[in-house]
BAMAR-404989 format. One line per 4 residues: number of its first residue (from 1); for each residue x, y, z of C-alpha. Coordinates in nm, 3 decimals. Layout:
BEGIN
NUM) X Y Z; ... $
//
This chain:
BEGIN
1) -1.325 0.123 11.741; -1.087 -0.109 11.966; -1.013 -0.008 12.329; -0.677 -0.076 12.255 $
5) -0.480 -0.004 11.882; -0.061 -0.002 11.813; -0.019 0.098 11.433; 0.238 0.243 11.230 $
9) 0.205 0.645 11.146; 0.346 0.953 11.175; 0.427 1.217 11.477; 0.480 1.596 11.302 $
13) 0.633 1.393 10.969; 0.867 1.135 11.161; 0.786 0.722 11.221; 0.621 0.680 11.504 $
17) 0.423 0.385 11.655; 0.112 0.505 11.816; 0.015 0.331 12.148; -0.390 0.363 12.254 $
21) -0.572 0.247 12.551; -0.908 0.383 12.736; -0.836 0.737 12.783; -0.464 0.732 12.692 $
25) -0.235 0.772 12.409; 0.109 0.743 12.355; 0.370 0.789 12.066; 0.731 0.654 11.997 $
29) 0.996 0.762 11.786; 1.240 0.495 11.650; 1.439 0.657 11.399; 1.546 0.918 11.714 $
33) 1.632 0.717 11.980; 1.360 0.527 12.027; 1.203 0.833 12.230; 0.850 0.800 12.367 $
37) 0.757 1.141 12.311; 0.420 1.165 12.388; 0.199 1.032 12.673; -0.120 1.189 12.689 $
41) -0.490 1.168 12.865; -0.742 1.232 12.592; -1.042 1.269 12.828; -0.830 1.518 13.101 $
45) -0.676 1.682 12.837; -0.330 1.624 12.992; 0.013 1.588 12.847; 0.256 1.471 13.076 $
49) 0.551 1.471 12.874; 0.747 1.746 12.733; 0.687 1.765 12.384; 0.834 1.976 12.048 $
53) 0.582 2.260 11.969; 0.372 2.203 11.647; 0.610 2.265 11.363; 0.907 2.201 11.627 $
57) 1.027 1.856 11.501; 1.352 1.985 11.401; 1.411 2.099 11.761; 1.340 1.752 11.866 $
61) 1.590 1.587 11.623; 1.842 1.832 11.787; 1.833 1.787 12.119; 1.627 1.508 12.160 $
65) 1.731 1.462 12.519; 1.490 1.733 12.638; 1.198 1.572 12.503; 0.977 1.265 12.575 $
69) 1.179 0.977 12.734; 1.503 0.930 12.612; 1.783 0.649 12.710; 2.163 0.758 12.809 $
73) 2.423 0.534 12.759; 2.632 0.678 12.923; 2.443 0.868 13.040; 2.594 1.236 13.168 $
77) 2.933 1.399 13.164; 3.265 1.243 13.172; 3.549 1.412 13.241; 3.741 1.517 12.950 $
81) 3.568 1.234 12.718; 3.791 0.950 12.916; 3.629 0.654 13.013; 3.869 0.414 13.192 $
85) 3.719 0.036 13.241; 3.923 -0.301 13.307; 4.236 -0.126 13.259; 4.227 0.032 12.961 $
89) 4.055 0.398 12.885; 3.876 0.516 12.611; 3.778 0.825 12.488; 3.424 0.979 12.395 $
93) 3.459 1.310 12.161; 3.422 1.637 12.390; 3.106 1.727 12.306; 3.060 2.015 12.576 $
97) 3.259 2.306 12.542; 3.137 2.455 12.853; 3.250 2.197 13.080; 3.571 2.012 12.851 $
101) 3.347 1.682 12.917; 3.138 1.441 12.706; 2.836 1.412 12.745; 2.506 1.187 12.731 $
105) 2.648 0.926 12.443; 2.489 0.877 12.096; 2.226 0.622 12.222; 1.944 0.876 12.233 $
109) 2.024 1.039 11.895; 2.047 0.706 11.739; 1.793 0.517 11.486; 1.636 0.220 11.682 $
113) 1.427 -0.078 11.505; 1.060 -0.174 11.540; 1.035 -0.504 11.706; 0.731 -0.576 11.732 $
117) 0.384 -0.388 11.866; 0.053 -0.528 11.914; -0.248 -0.487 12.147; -0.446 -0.736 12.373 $
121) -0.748 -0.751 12.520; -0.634 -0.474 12.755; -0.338 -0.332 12.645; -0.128 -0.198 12.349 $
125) 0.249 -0.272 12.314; 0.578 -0.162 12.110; 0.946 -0.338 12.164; 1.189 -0.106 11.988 $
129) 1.555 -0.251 11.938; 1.925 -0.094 11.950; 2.202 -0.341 11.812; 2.530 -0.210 11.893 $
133) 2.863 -0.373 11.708; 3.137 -0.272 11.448; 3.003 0.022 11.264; 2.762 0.170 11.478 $
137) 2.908 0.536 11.651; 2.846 0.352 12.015; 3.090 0.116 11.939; 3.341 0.319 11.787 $
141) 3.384 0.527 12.106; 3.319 0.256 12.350; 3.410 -0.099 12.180; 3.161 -0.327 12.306 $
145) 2.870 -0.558 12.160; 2.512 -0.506 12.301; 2.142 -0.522 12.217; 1.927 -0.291 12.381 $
149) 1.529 -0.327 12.401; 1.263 -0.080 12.521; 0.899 -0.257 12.587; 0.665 0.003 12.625 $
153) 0.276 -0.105 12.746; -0.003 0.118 12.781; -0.315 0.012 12.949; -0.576 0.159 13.197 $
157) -0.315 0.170 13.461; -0.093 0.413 13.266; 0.226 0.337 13.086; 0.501 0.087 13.163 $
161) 0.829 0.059 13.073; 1.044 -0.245 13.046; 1.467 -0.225 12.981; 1.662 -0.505 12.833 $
165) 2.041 -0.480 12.784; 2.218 -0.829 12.688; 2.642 -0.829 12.658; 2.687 -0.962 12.297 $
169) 3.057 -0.951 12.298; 3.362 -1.141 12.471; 3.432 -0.898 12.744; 3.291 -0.720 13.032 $
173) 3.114 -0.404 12.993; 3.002 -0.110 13.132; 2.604 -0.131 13.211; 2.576 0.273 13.275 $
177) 2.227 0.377 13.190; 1.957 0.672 13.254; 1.640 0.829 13.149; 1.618 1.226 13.061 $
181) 1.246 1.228 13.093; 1.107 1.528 13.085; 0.819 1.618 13.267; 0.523 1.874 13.198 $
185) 0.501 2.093 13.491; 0.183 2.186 13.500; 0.085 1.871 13.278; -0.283 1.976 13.314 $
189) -0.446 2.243 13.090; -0.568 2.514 13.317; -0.306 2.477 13.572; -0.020 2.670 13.628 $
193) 0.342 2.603 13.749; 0.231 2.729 14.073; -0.009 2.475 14.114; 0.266 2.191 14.108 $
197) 0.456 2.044 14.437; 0.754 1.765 14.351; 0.803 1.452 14.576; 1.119 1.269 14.519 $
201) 1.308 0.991 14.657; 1.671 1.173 14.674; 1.937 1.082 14.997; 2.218 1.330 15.000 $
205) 2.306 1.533 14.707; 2.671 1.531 14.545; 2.868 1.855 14.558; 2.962 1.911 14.189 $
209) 3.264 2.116 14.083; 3.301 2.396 13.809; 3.279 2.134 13.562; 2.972 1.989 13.691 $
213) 3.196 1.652 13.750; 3.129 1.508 14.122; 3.404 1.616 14.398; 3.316 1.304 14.589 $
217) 3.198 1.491 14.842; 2.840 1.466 14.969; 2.625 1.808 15.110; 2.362 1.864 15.309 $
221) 2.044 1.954 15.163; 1.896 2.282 15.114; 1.576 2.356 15.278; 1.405 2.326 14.937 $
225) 1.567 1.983 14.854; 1.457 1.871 15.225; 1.112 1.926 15.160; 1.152 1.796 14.812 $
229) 1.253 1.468 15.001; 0.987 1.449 15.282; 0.626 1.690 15.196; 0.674 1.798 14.854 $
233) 0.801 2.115 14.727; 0.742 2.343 14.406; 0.963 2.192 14.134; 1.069 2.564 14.057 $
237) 1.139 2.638 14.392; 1.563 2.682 14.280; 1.715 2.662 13.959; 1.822 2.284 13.981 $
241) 2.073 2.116 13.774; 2.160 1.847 14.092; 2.274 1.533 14.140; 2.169 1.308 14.433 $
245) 2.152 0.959 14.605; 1.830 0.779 14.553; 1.714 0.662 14.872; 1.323 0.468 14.782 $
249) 1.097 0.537 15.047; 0.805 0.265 15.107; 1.036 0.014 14.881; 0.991 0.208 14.580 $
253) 1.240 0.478 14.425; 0.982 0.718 14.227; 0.918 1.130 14.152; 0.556 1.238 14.229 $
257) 0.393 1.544 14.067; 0.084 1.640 14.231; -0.111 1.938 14.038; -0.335 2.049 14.321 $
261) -0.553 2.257 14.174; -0.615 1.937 13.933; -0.603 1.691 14.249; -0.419 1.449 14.045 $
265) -0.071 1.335 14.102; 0.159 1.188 13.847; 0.402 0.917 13.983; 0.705 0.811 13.824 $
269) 0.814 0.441 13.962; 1.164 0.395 13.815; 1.274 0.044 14.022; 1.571 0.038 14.277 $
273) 1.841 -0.045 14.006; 1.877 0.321 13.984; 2.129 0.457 14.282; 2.155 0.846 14.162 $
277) 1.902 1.125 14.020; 1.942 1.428 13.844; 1.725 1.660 13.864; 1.724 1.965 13.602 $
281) 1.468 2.240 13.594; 1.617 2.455 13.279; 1.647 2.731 13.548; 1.382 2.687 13.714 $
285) 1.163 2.750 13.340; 0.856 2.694 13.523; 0.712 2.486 13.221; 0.883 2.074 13.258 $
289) 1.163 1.959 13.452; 1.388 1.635 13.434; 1.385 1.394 13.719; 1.636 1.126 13.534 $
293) 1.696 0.807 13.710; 2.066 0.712 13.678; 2.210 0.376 13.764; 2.573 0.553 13.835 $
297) 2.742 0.833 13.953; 2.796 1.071 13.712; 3.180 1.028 13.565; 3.188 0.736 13.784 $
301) 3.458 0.549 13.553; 3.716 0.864 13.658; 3.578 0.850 14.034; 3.833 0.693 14.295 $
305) 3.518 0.629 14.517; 3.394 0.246 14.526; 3.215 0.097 14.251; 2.932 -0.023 14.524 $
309) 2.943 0.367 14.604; 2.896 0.503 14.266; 2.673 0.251 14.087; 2.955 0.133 13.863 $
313) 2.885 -0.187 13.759; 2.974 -0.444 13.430; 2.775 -0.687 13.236; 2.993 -1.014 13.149 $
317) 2.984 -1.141 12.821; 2.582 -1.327 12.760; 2.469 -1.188 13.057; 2.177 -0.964 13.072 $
321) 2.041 -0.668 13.228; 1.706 -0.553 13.342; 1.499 -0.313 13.500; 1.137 -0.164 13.503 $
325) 0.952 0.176 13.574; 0.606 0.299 13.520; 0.428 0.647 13.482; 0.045 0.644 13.628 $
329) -0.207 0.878 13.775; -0.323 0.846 14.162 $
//
């Protein structure tokens, strides 16, 4: 058998395209938002990503966005479904009751295409691809042409991620993206939750009102958030459902999960593009948590702060958009 295989099958009954290589294993999704729901060490045993029990597919077609790796356009809550850009405002569906926002977009829910997968002498590959015009729910909230491509790669030195957004239409628009990725924690079987300190690259944190909508205010961190910053804390150490400033450390903006009972750590590299995390812990559950990079501010159309301050940022019409990020084992 190859070192390296990318075929067509099946994850619990649903399309998926199955990425091997060495020790790993990983599985995509297309027909629900072009998730990567599974990343997996065969020889450890471990499971990094948060996936649907056995016989919990249904749960996954649900709420897809606590699962695997799924893309947000836009990502997070607006306030009251508006979206306001070059003058003119739009409005998303309140899909939150709680809060009277929208939230998250229909990019993660929706079907994506098989582009093309493959392996090489080192590596296996899938491109999955999200055409947005007239008739597709995207558009019909938020009127603008765009193709959107996820690369994955998986090789020895873990999994890689490439994002490709290109403006197929005749005016500017908004290029507001994030990642709900949802994180084992403990990944390794054995472990426990206890056995898991969180490293990531946050600045200040927002202060978010009743709503969860940003004030525009920024607060000091909590001792808990301070060591999340600088040593490493426990990711349960709070229930967190935060918003921060991504500050990269050492040139690189990344989460790190060490399991020390394991003496592994999991790194998440996510590139500098990304200005703002969230980080959500499902009340401090003990079992995964969400570190989601986040090129804006969340509601940062409605925000009277700066666009350089909240990440808010166009694509004109043919240009193109890209970043990187990468999951691996130290």
């Amino acid at each position: 058998m190859s070192a390296t295989q990318a075929y067509i099958g099946e994850y619990q009954g649903e399309k998926a395209v199955w990425l091997k290589a060495g020790r790993y294993e990983a599985a995509l999704v297309p027909g629900v938002g072009g998730n990567l729901v599974a990343f997996r060490d065969n020889v450890s045993g471990y499971r990094f990503l948060r996936e649907p029990e056995e016989g919990g597919i249904e749960d996954f077609k649900a709420s897809p966005g606590v699962y695997g790796i799924p893309p947000l356009y836009p990502p997070n809550r607006y306030d009251g479904g508006k979206f306001p850009w070059n003058g003119k405002v739009y409005q998303l569906p309140v899909n939150e009751a709680s809060t009277g926002n929208h939230l998250h977009g229909y990019v993660h829910t929706s079907e994506w295409s098989v582009e093309e997968f493959g392996t090489g002498a080192a590596e296996s590959f899938v491109t999955v691809t999200l055409k947005v015009d007239e008739g597709h729910i995207v558009y019909k909230y938020l009127p603008f042409k765009f193709t959107m491509k996820l690369c994955y790669t998986l090789s020895a030195e873990g999994l890689s991620q490439q994002l490709y957004v290109k403006n197929e239409g005749t005016e500017s628009m908004p290029c507001l993206i994030a990642f709900h990725t949802a994180i084992n924690a403990p990944f390794a079987p054995g472990s426990t939750a206890e056995d898991c300190v969180l490293k990531v690259t946050v600045g200040e944190r927002w202060e978010l009102d009743g709503r969860m909508l940003p004030t525009g205010r920024k607060q000091e961190l909590s001792a808990g958030e301070a060591a999340m910053k600088d040593g490493g804390v426990n990711p349960y150490f709070a229930s967190l459902d935060n918003h921060y400033t991504a500050v990269p450390q050492g040139g690189r903006n990344r989460a790190e999960l060490t399991d020390t009972k394991a003496g592994v750590t999991l790194v998440y590299d996510v590139g500098t593009s990304y200005k703002m995390w969230m980080i959500w812990n499902n009340n401090a559950c003990g079992r995964f948590f969400c570190p989601e990079p986040q090129i804006n501010l969340v509601n940062a159309p409605n925000s009277s702060l700066s666009a350089e301050e909240t990440g808010l940022f166009g694509l004109e019409p043919g240009e193109i958009w890209e970043e990187t990020a990468r999951l691996y084992v130290k």
